[in-house]
MDAnalysis code that builds the backbone (N, CA, C; Angstrom):
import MDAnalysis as mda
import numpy as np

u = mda.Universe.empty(270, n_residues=90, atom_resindex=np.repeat(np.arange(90), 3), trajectory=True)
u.add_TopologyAttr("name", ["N", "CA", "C"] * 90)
u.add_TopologyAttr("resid", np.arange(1, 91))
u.add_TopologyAttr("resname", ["UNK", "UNK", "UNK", "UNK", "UNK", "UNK", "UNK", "UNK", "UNK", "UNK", "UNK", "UNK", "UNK", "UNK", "UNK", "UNK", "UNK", "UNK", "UNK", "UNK", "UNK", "UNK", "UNK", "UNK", "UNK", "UNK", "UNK", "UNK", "UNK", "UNK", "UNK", "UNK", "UNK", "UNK", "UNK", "UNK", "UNK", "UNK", "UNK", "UNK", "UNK", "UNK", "UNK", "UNK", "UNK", "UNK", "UNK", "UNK", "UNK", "UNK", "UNK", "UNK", "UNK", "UNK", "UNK", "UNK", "UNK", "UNK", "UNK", "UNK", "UNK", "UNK", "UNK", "UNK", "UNK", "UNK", "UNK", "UNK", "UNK", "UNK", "UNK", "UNK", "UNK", "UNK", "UNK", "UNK", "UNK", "UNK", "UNK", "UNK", "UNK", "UNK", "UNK", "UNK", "UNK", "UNK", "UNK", "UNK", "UNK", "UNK"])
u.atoms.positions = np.array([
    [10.241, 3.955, -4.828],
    [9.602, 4.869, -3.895],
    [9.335, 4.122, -2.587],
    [10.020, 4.792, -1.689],
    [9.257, 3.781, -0.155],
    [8.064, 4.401, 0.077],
    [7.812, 3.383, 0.954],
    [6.152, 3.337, 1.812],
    [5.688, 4.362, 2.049],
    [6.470, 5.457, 2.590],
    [5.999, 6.514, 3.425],
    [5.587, 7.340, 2.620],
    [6.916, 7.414, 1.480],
    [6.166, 8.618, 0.241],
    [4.959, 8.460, -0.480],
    [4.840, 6.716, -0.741],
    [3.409, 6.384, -1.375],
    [1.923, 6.829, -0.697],
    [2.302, 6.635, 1.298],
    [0.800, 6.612, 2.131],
    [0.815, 8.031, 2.042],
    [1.788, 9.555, 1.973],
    [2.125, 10.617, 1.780],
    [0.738, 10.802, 0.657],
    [1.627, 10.330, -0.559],
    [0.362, 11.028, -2.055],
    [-0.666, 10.436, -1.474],
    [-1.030, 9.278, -0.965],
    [-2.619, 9.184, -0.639],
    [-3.087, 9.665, -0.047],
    [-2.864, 10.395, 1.339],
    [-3.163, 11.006, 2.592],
    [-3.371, 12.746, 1.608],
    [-2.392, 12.963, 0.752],
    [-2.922, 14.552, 0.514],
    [-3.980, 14.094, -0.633],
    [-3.520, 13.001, -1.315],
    [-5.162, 12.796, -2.344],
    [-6.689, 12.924, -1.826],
    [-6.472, 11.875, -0.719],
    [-7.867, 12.377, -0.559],
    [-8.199, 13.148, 1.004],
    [-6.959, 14.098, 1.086],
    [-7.093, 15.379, 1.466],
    [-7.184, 15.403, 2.916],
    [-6.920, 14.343, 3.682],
    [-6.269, 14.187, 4.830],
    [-5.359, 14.827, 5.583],
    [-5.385, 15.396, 7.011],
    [-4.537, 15.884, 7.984],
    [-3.255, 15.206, 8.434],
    [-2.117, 15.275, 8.491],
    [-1.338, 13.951, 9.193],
    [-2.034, 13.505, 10.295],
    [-2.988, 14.437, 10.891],
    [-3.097, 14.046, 12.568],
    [-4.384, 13.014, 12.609],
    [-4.751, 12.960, 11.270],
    [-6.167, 12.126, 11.401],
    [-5.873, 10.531, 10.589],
    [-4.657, 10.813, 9.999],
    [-3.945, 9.343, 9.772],
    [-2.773, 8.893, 10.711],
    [-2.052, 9.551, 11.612],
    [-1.364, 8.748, 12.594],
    [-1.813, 8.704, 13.889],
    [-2.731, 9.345, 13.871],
    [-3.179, 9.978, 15.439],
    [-3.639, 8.226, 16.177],
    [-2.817, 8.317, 17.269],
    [-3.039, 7.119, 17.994],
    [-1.748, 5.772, 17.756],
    [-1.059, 6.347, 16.909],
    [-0.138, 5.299, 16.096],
    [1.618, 5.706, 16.073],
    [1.826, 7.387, 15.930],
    [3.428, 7.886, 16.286],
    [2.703, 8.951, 16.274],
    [4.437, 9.504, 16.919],
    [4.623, 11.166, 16.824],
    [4.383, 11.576, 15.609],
    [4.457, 12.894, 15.828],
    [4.203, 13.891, 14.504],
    [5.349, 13.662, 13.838],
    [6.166, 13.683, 14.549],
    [7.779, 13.952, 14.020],
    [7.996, 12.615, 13.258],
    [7.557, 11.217, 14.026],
    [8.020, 10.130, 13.470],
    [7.076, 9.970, 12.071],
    [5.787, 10.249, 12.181],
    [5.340, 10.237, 10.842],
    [5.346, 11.256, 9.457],
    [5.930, 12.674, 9.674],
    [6.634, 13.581, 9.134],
    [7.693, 12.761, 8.285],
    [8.953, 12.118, 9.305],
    [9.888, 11.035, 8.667],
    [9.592, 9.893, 8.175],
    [8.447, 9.398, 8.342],
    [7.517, 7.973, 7.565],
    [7.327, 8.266, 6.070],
    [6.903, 9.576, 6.150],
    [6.212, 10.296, 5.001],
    [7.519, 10.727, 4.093],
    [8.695, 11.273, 4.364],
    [9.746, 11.696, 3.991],
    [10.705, 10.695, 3.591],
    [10.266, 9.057, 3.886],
    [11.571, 8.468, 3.509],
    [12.692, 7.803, 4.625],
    [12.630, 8.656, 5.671],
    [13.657, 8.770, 6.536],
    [13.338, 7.500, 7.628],
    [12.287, 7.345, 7.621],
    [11.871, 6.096, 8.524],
    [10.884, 5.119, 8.612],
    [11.053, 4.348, 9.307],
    [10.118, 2.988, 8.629],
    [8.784, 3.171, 9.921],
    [7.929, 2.218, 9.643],
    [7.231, 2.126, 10.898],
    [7.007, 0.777, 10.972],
    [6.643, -0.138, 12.375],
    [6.269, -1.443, 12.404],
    [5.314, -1.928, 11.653],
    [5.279, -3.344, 11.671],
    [4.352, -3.417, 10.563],
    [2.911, -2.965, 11.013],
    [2.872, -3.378, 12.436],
    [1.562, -3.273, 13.630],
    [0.875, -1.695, 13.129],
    [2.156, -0.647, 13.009],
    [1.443, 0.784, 12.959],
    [1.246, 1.043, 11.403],
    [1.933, 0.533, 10.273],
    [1.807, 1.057, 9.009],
    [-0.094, 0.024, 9.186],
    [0.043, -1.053, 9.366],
    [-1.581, -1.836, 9.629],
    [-2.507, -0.434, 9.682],
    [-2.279, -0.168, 11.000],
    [-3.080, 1.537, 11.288],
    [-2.930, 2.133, 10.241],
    [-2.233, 2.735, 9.867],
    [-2.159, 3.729, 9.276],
    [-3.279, 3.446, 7.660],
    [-2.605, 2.476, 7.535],
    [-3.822, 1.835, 6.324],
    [-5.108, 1.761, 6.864],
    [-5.670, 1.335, 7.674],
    [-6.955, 1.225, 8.338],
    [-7.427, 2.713, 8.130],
    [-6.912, 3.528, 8.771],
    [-6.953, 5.058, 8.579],
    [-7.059, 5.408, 7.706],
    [-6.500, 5.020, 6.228],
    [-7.093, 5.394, 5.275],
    [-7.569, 4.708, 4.489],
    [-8.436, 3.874, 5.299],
    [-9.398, 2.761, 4.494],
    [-8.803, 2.398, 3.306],
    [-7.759, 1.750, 3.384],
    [-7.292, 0.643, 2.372],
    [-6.661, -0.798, 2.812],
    [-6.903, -1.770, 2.087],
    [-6.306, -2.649, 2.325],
    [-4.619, -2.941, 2.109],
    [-4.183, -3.785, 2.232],
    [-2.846, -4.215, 2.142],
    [-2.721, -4.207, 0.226],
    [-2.950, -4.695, -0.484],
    [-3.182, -5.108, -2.092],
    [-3.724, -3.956, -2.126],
    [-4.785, -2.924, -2.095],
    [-5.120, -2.081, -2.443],
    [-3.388, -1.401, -2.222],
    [-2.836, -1.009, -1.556],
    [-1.809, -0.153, -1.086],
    [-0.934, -0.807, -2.210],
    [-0.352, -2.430, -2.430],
    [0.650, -2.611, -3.268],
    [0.027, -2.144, -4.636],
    [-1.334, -2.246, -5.143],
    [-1.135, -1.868, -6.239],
    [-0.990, -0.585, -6.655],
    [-1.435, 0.405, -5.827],
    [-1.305, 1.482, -5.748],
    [0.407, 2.106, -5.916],
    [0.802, 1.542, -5.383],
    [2.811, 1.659, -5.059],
    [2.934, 0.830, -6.126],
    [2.768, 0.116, -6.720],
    [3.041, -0.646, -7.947],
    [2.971, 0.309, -9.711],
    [2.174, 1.465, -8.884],
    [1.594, 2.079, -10.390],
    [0.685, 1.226, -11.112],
    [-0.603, 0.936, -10.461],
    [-1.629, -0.185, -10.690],
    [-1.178, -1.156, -11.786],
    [-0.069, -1.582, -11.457],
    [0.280, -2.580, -11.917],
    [0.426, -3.777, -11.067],
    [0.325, -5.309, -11.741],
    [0.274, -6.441, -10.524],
    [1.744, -6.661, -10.331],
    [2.455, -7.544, -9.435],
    [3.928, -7.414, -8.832],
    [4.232, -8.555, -10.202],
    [5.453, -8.456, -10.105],
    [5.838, -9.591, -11.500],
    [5.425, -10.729, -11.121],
    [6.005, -11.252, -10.070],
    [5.285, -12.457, -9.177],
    [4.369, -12.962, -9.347],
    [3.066, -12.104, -8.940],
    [2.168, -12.241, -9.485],
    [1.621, -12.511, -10.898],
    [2.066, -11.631, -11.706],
    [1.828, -11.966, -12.959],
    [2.125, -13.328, -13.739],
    [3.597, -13.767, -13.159],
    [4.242, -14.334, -13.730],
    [3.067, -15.930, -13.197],
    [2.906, -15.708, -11.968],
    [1.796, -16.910, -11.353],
    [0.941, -17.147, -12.209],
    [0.165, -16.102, -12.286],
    [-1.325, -15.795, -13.123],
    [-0.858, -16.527, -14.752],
    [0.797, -16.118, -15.670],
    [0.627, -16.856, -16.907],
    [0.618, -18.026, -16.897],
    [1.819, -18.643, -15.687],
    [1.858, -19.918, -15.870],
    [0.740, -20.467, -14.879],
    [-0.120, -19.888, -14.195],
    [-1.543, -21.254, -14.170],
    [-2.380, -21.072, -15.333],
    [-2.339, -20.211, -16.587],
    [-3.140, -20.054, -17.341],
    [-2.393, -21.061, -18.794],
    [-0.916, -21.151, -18.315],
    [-0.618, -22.043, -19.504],
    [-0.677, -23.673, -18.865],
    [-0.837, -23.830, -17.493],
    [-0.625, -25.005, -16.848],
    [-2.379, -25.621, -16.998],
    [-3.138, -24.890, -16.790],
    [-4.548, -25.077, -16.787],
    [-5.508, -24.813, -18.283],
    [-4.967, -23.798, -19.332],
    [-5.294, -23.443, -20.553],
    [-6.595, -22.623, -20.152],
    [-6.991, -22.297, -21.209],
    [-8.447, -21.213, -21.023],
    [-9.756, -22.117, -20.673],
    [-10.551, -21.297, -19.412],
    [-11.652, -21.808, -19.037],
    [-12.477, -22.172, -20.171],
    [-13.339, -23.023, -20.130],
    [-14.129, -23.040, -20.981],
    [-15.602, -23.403, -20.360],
    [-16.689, -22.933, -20.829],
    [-17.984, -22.889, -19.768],
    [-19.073, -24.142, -20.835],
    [-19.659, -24.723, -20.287],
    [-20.493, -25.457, -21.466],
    [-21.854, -25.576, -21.022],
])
């Protein structure tokens, strides 16, 4: 799924106008096509556009992830947990 379709389901989730998440950032038209797939935006304006809907960057990947962490990540997280072993508190 690209970007646009993901900030799309969030913007109608929590019930947002297009004009009150791009407003100041593209055209109608260009964020219509943001939302559709058809086009990208800089990184400078997708920044906005997240700001706009009060999320962070990681909030947004996990969200587009299907709250799941990126493999990457995960894969980090086993091997410092097999490189370091389980905390232990005393």
């Amino acid at each position: 799924m690209m970007y646009g379709e993901v900030i799309k389901q969030i913007r109608l989730n929590k019930n947002l106008p297009l004009k009150s998440v791009y407003f100041g950032i593209c055209s109608k038209t260009n964020a219509v096509k943001f939302e559709n797939g058809e086009r990208m935006l800089a990184a400078d304006k997708f920044a906005g556009v997240l700001a706009n809907l009060m999320l962070t960057m990681p909030e947004f990947s996990w969200i587009k992830n299907g709250y799941h962490p990126q493999k990457a990540d995960y894969y980090q997280y086993i091997v410092s947990q097999a490189w370091n072993g389980p905390l232990s508190i005393k």
